[in-house]
C-alpha positions in Angstrom: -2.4 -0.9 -28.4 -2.0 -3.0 -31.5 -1.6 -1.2 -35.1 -4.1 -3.4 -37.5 -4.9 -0.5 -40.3 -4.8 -2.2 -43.8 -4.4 1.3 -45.8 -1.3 2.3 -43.4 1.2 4.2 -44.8 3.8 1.6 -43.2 5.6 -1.6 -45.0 4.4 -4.9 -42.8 7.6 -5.3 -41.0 7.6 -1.8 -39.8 3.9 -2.4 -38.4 5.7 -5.5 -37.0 8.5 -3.7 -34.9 5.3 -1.4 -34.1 3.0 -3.7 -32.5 6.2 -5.4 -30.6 7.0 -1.7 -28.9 3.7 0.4 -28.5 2.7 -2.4 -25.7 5.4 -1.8 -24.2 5.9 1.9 -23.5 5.0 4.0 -20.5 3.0 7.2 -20.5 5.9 9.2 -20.1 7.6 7.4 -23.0 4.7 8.1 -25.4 4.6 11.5 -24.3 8.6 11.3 -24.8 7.8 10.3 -28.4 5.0 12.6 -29.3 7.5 15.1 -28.2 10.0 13.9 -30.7 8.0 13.7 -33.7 6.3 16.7 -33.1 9.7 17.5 -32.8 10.8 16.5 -36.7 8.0 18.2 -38.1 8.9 21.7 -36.3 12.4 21.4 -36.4 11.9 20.6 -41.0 13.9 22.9 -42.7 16.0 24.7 -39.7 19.4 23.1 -40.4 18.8 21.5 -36.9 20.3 18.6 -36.0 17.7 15.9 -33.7 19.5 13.3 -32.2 17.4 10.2 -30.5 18.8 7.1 -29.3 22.7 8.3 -30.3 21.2 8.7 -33.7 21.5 12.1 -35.3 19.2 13.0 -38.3 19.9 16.4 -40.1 17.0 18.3 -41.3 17.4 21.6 -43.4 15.3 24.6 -43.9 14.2 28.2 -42.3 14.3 28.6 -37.8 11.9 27.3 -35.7 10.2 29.5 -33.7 11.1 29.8 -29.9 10.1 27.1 -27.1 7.5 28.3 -24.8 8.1 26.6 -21.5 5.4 25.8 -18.6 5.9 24.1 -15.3 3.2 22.5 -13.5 3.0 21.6 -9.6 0.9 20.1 -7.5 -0.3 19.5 -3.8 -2.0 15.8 -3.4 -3.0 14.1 -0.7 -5.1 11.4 -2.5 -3.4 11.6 -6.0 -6.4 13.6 -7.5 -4.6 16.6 -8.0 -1.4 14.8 -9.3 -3.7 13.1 -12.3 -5.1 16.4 -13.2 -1.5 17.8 -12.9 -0.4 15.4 -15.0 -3.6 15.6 -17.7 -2.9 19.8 -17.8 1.0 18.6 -19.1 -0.4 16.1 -21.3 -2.3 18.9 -23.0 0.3 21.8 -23.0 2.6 19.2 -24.4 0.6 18.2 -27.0 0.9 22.0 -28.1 4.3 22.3 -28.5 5.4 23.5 -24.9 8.3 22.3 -22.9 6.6 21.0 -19.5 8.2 20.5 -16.3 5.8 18.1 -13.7 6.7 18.0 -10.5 5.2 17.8 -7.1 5.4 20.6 -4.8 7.8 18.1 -2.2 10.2 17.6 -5.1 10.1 21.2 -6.4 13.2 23.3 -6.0 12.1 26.9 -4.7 15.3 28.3 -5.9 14.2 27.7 -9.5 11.0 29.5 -9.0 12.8 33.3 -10.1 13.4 31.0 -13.6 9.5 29.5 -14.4 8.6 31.0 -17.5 4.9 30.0 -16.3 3.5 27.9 -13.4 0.7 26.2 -12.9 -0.7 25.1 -9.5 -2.9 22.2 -8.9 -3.7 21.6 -5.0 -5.8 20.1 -2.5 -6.9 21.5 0.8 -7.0 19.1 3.5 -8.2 18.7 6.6 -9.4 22.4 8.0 -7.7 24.3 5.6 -4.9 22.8 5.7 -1.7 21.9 2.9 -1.8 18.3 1.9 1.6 17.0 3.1 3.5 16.9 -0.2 2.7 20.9 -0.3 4.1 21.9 2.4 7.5 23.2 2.0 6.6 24.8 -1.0 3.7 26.2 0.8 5.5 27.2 3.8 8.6 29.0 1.4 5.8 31.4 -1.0 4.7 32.2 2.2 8.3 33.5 3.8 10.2 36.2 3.5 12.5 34.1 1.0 9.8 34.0 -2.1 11.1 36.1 -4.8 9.5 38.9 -6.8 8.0 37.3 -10.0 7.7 39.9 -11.9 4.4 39.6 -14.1 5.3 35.9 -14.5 1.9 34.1 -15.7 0.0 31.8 -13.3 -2.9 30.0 -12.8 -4.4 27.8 -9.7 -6.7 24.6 -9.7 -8.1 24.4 -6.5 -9.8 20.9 -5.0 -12.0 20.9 -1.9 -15.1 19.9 -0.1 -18.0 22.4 0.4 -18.9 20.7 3.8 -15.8 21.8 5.3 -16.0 25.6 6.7 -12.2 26.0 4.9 -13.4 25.3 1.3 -10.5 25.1 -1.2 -8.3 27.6 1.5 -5.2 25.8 0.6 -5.5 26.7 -3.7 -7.1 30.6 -2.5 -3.9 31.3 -0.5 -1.2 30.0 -3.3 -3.0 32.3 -5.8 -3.3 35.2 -3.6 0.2 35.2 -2.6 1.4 34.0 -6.6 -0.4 37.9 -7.0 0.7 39.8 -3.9 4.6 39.0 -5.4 4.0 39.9 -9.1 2.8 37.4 -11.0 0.1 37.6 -13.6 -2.8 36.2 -13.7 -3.1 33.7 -17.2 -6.7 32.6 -15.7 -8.8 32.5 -13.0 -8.4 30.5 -10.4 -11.2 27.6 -10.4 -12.3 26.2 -6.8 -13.8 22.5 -7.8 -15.7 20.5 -5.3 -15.9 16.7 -4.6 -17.3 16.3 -7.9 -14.7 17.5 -9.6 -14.0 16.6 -13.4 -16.6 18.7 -15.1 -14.4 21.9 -13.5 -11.2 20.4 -13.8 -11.8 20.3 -17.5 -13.0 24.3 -18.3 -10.1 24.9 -16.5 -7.8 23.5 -18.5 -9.2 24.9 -21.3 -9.4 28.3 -19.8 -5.7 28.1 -19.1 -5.2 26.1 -23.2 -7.7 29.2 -24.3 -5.3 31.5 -22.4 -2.4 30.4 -23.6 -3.1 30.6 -27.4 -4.4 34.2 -27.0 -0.9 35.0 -25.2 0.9 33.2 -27.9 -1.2 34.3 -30.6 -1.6 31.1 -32.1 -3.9 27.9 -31.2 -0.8 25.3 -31.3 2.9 26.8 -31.0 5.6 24.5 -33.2 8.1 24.3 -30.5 9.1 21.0 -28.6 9.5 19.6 -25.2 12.4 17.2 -26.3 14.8 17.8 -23.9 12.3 18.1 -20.8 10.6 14.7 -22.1 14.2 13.1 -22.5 15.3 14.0 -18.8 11.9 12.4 -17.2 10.5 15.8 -16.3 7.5 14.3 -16.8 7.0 11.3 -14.3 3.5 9.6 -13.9 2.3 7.3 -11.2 1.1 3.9 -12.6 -2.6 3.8 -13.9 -4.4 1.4 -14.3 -5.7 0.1 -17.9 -9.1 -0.6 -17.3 -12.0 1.0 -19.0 -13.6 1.4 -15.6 -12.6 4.5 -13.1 -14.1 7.3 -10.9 -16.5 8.2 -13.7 -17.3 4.9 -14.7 -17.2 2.7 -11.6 -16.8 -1.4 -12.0 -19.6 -3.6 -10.5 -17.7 -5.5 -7.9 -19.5 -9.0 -6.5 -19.0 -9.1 -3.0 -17.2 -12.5 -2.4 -17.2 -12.2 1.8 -18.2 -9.9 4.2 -17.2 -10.5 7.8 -17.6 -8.7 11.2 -13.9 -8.7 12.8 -15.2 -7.8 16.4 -15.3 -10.4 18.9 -18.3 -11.0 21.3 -19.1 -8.1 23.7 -17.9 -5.6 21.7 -19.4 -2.0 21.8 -18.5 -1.4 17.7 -18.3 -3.1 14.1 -15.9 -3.3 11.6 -16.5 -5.6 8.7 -13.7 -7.7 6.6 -15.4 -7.0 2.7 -13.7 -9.2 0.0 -14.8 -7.9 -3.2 -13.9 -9.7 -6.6 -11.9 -7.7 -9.2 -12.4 -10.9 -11.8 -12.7 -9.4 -15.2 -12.3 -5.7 -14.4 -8.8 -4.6 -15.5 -8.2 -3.4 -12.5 -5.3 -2.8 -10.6 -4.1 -1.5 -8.0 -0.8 -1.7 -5.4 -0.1 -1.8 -1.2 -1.2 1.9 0.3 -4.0 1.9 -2.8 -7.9 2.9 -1.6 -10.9 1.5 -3.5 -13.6 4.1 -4.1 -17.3 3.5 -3.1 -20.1 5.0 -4.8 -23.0 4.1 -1.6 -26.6 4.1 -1.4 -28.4 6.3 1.2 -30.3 4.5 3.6 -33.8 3.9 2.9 -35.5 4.9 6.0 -33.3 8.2 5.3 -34.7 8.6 2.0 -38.6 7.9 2.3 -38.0 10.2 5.4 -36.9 12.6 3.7 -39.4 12.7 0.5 -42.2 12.5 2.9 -41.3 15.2 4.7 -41.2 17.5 1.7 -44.6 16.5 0.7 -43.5 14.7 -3.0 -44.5 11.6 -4.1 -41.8 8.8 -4.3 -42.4 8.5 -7.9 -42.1 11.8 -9.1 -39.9 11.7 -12.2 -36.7 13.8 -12.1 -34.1 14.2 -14.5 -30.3 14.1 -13.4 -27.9 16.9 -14.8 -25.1 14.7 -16.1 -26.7 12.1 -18.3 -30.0 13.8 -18.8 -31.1 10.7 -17.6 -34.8 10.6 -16.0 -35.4 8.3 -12.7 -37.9 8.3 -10.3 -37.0 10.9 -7.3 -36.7 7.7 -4.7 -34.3 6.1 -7.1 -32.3 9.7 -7.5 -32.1 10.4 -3.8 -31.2 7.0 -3.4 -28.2 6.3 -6.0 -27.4 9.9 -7.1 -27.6 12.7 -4.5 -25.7 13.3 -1.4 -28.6 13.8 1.7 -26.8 13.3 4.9 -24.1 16.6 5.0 -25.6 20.0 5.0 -23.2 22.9 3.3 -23.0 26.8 3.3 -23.7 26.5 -0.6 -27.2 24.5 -0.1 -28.3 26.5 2.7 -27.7 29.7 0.7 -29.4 28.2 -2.6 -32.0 26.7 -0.4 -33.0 30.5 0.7 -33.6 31.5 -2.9 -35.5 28.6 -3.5 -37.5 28.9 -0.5 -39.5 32.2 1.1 -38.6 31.2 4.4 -37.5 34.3 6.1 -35.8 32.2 9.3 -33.8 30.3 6.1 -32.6 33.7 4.8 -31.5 35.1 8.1 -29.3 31.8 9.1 -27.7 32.0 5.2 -27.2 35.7 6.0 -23.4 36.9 6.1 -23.7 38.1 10.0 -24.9 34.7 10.9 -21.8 32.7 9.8 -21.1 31.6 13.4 -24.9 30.4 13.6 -24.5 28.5 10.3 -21.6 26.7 11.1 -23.2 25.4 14.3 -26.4 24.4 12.5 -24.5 22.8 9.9 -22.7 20.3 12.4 -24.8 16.9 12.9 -27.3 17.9 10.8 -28.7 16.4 7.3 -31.0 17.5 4.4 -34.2 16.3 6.7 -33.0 18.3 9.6 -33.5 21.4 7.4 -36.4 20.3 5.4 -38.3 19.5 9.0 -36.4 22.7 10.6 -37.5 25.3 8.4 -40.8 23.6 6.8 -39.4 23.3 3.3 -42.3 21.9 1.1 -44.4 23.1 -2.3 -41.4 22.8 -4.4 -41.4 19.8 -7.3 -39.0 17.2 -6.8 -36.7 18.5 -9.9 -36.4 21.6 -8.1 -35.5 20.2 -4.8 -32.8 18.2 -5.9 -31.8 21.1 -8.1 -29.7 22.0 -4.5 -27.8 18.8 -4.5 -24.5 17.6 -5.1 -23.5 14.5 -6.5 -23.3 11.7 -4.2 -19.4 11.6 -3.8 -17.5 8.5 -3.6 -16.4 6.8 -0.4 -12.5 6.1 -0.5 -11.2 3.3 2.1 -7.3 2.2 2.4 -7.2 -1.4 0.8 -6.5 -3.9 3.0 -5.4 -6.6 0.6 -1.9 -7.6 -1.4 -2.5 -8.1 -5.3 0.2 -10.3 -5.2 -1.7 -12.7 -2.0 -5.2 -12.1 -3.6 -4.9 -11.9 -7.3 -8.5 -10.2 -8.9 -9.7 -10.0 -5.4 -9.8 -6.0 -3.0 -10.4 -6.4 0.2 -11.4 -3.7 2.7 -11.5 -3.0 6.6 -14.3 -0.8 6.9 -16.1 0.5 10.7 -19.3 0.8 11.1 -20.2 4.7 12.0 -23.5 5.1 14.2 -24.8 7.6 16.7 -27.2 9.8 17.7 -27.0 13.6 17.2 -30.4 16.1 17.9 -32.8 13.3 19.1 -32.4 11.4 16.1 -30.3 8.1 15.1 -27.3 8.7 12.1 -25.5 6.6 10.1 -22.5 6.4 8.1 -23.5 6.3 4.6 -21.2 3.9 3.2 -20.3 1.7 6.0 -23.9 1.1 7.0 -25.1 -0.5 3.8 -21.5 -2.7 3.9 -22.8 -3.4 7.5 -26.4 -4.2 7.2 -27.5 -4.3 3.9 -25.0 -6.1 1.9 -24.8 -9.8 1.0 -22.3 -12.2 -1.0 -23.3 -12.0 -4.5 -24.3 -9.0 -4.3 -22.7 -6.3 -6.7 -20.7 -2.4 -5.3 -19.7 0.4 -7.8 -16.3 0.5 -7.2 -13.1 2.3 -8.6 -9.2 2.2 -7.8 -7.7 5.6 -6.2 -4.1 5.5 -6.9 -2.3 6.8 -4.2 0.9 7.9 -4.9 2.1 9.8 -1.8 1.8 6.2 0.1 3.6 3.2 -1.4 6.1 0.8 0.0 10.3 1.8 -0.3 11.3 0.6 -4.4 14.3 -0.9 -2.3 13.1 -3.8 -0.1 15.5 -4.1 2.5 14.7 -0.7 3.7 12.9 -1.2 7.6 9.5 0.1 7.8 7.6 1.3 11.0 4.0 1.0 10.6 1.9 2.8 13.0 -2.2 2.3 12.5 -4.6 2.5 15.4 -8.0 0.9 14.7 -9.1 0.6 10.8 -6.2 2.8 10.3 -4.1 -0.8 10.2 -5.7 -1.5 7.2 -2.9 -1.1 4.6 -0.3 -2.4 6.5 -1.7 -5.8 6.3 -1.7 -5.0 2.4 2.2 -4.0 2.7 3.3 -7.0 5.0 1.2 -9.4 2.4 3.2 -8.0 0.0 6.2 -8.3 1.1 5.6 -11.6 2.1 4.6 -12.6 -1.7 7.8 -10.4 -2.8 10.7 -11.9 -0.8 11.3 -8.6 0.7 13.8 -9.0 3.6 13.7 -5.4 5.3 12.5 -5.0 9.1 9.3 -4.2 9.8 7.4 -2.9 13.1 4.0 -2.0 13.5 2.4 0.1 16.3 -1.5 -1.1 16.2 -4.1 0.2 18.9 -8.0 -0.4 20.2 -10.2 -0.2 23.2 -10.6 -3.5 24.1 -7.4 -6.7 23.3 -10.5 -9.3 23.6 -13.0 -8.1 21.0 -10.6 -5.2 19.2 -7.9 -6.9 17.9 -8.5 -6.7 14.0 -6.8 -9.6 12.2 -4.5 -10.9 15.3 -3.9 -14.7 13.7 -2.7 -12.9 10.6 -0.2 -10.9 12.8 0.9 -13.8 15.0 1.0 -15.8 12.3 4.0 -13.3 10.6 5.4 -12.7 14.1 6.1 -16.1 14.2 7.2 -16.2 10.4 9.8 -13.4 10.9 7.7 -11.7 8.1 6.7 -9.1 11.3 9.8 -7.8 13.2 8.1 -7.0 16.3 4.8 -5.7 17.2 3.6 -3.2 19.7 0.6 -2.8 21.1 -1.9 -0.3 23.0 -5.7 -1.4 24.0 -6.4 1.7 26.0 -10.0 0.7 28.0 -7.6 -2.0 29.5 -5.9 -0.3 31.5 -7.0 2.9 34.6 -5.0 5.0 32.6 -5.5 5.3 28.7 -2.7 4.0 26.8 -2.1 5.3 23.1 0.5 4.0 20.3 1.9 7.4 21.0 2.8 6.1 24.3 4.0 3.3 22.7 6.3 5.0 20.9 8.1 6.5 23.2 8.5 3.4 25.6 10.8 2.5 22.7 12.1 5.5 21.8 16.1 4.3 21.6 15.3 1.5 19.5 12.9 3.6 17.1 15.3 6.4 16.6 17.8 3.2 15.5 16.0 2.1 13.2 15.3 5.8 11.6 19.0 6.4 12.1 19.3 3.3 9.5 17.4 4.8 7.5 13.8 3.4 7.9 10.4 5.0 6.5 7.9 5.8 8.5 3.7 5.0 7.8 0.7 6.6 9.6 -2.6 6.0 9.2 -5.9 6.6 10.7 -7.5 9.7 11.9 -5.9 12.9 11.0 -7.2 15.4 13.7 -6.1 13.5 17.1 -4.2 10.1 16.4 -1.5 11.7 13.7 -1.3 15.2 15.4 0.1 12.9 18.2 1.9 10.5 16.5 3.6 13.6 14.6 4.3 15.4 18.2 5.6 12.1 19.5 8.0 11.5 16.2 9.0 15.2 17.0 10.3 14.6 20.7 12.0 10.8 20.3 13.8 12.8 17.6 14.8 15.6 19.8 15.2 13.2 22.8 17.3 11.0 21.2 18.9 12.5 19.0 20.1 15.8 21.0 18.4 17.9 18.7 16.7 21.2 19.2 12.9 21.9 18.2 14.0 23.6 14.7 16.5 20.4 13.9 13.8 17.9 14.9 11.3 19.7 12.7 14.0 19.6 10.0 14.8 16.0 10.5 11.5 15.3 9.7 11.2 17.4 7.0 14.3 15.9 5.3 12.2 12.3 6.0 9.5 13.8 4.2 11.1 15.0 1.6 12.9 11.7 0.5 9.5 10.2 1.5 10.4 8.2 4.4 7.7 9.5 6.3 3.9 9.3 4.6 0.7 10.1 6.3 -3.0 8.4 4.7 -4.8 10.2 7.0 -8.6 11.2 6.7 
């Protein structure tokens, strides 16, 4: 950001001292100092007094009107719902309003009885689930403890994913309980799938619109100085480039490497992709969004079943771009996961009375099995969907939603470069072959030099301890061991001296083993503490990292008792349900606590976020 107006209202070495500090300042610091101009201009003519930097200016004339106040929290799993958190401040501050940001983990419940206004921005994860940072808040509106909020104004952003059967839950159950103990309504709750921006944004005017009809005025004069000056407003580091989620970077792929040895019954590929000339940046416990291509035998499939012509010209709802149907099923729509919303649109769109029964209300049960295993060409074969044009097909789609993987790779150790550990997903499900979207081009169809759409996903809720001599245990099964070889390469480049342990898992020591040299390799440094491992078709009887675990349960509980954090990562449903339970009882085992204190023990470790979960 460099000032280089000719007609400024500013004397050249002002425009000097200028271009030396607007580089330099954070988000929150120009928030910070919109706040305190804005600040000048309403306080003009009050008699107040504006002190910044132990300077005090007096400014003289009639009283400002009152400070409306709003505090925002959300629930994030991914960091989605904290940048939209954080966008929704940026605009209330903007009008005048004194914002408090905070995320659910770090909110104090207590202070709840005092919000003038709150405004809830939250994820659902898994089936329906809280994403972690949401939990204690979650867990407290839902007690007895919650206090009466007495017509205090709300509203709730709610992010989800239509293909799971608990759509948004998490959002619909903070703002039916925000109603059931008194508060008001400001606006209606929006539920925003995968695709979320164009949602995300007429709700925040909705809740802007809202405001200025309460207030009765479109920008009130009041400022957020003192909320900006104590930090209430913290942001996690984004990047400058002009590329993101909405415009994705073309990435060449540099190398692209199957880690598997011989004999092995699976695939996971080693991508390197180069960042050169992108902007982009990103730190350890980071993902790097995919925008994939459907397979092509999955696509002419498809458009041959429906009777259309691969040609057909259709025009896509964004851009208003036209493209021909293959290229738009191809690029642009998601094919391979069937919803409740496309079944029920597909009914209207088709006079297939078998269609409309299984969309029907009494057969939930039937359309969540149908649903499972299935894609688009399972219905369009099951149900003889043809005689529509092609724009009216993919009139039922969604957008093709990005593919987010756990970067494998230290900034520091590969400058420009993003590297990813990726497994290739194939099987068979009702008599037909299915692949994994993403990693089956990454696989198969993807060469050095070619080019991937890619974005960085900040990811807040998993980064390294700021201090570096605090231990870490590192426990990733599989793929899931991904970002941990980003974190040691880290703080191998950084000097970092803290302990580290990681817990890795497979199936098989001979052909499993993803990136052993590297591990060796900082065994031997001392970069690598000590390493435990579980291949579990090597054995008669299965061994897990959860097992693991609690061969060493003494020295783990040391090394938590010394204040180490704790990283899981991998699959959420089995592998960090157990890991969790196993956490659970070496606490309670070793420590001589009871279920309650060992749930509060970890609570505590959650809560000053020695214990973070990036689990999908």
């Amino acid at each position: 950001m460099v000032l280089q107006v000719t007609n400024s209202p500013f004397q050249q070495d002002q425009v000097e001292l200028l271009n030396r500090l607007l580089p330099t300042l954070t988000d929150g610091q120009r928030i910070w100092l919109s706040g305190y101009l804005s600040a000048l201009a309403g306080a003009a003519g009050a008699g107040a007094a504006v002190q910044f930097a132990g300077q005090t200016a007096q400014i003289s004339s009639a009283a400002p009107n009152a400070r409306q106040e709003a505090t925002v929290v959300f629930g994030s799993q991914t960091g989605n719902s904290q940048k939209l958190a954080k966008k929704l401040s940026g605009k209330l501050q903007e009008r005048g309003l004194a914002v408090t940001l905070s995320s659910m983990s770090d909110f104090k419940p207590n202070t709840l009885k005092k919000v003038q206004q709150l405004f809830v921005v939250v994820s659902t994860h898994g089936e329906g689930d809280p994403p972690d940072n949401a939990i204690s808040f979650y867990e407290f509106l839902h007690s007895k403890r919650a206090p009466q909020l007495d017509g205090m104004p709300f509203s709730v952003l709610a992010l989800g994913d239509t293909s799971y059967e608990f759509f948004c839950k998490t959002g619909q159950d903070f703002d039916k309980r925000l109603e059931e103990l008194g508060g008001r309504r400001l606006a209606p709750r929006v539920d925003c799938d995968v695709d979320f921006e164009d949602s995300a944004e007429q709700w925040i005017a909705s809740v802007l619109a809202a405001l200025a009809e309460q207030q009765g005025t479109a920008a009130p004069t009041g400022a957020s100085i003192d909320s900006a000056a104590q930090g209430s407003i913290q942001s996690a580091t984004e990047s400058v480039s002009e590329y993101s989620r909405s415009n994705p970077f073309q990435a060449t792929v540099l190398e692209n490497l199957n880690l598997n040895g011989r004999g092995a019954d699976k695939e996971t590929r080693h991508v390197e992709l180069s960042l050169e000339g992108s902007g982009l940046k990103y730190e350890p416990g980071d993902s790097l969004g995919i925008y994939p291509e459907n397979h092509p035998r999955l696509v002419d499939e498809l458009i041959a079943a429906l009777g259309l012509q691969p040609e057909e010209p259709v025009t896509l709802p964004k851009n208003g771009e036209v493209r021909s149907l293959r290229e738009a099923l191809s690029y642009y729509y998601e094919i391979t996961v069937l919803t409740k919303p496309l079944i029920e649109q597909a009914a209207k769109l088709f006079p297939s009375t078998s269609l409309q029964e299984l969309a029907a209300a009494e057969h939930a049960q039937q359309l969540r099995e149908y649903i499972k295993g299935r894609d688009l060409l399972d219905l369009v074969q099951d149900y003889s969907l043809k005689d529509v044009s092609a724009q009216s097909f993919v009139s039922l789609l969604r957008r093709m939603p990005p593919r987010l993987y756990s970067i494998s790779s230290s900034p520091s150790a590969y400058p420009e470069e993003v590297h990813l550990t990726v497994r290739k997903v194939e099987y068979e499900s009702y008599g037909r072959q299915r692949y994994g979207v993403c990693s089956t081009q990454l696989s198969e169809r993807l060469e050095p030099g070619q080019t991937l759409p890619v974005f960085v996903q900040d990811n807040p809720n998993f980064k390294l301890p700021a201090n570096p001599d605090t231990p870490i245990i590192m426990i990733g099964p599989g793929t899931g061991v991904a970002p941990f070889r980003a974190f040691l390469g880290e703080r191998e480049e950084t000097g970092a001296p803290g302990k580290t342990w990681l817990f890795y898992g497979d199936q098989h020591f001979s052909s499993d083993f993803l990136y052993q040299i590297e591990w060796q390799r900082w065994l031997k440094d001392g970069m690598l503490t000590r390493m435990d491992v579980a291949f579990s078709r090597d054995t008669e009887q299965k061994v897990y990292v959860q097992h693991r675990m609690l061969e060493k349960s003494k020295e783990l509980y040391q090394w938590l008792q010394e204040g180490a954090a704790v990283y899981v990562c991998g699959d959420e449903k089995r592998m960090a349900h157990d890991v969790q339970e196993t956490l659970l009882a070496i606490v309670r085992q070793e420590g001589g606590l009871s279920e309650e204190e060992a749930a509060d023990y970890l609570a505590r470790m959650q809560q000053e976020k020695r214990y973070q979960r990036d689990v999908y």
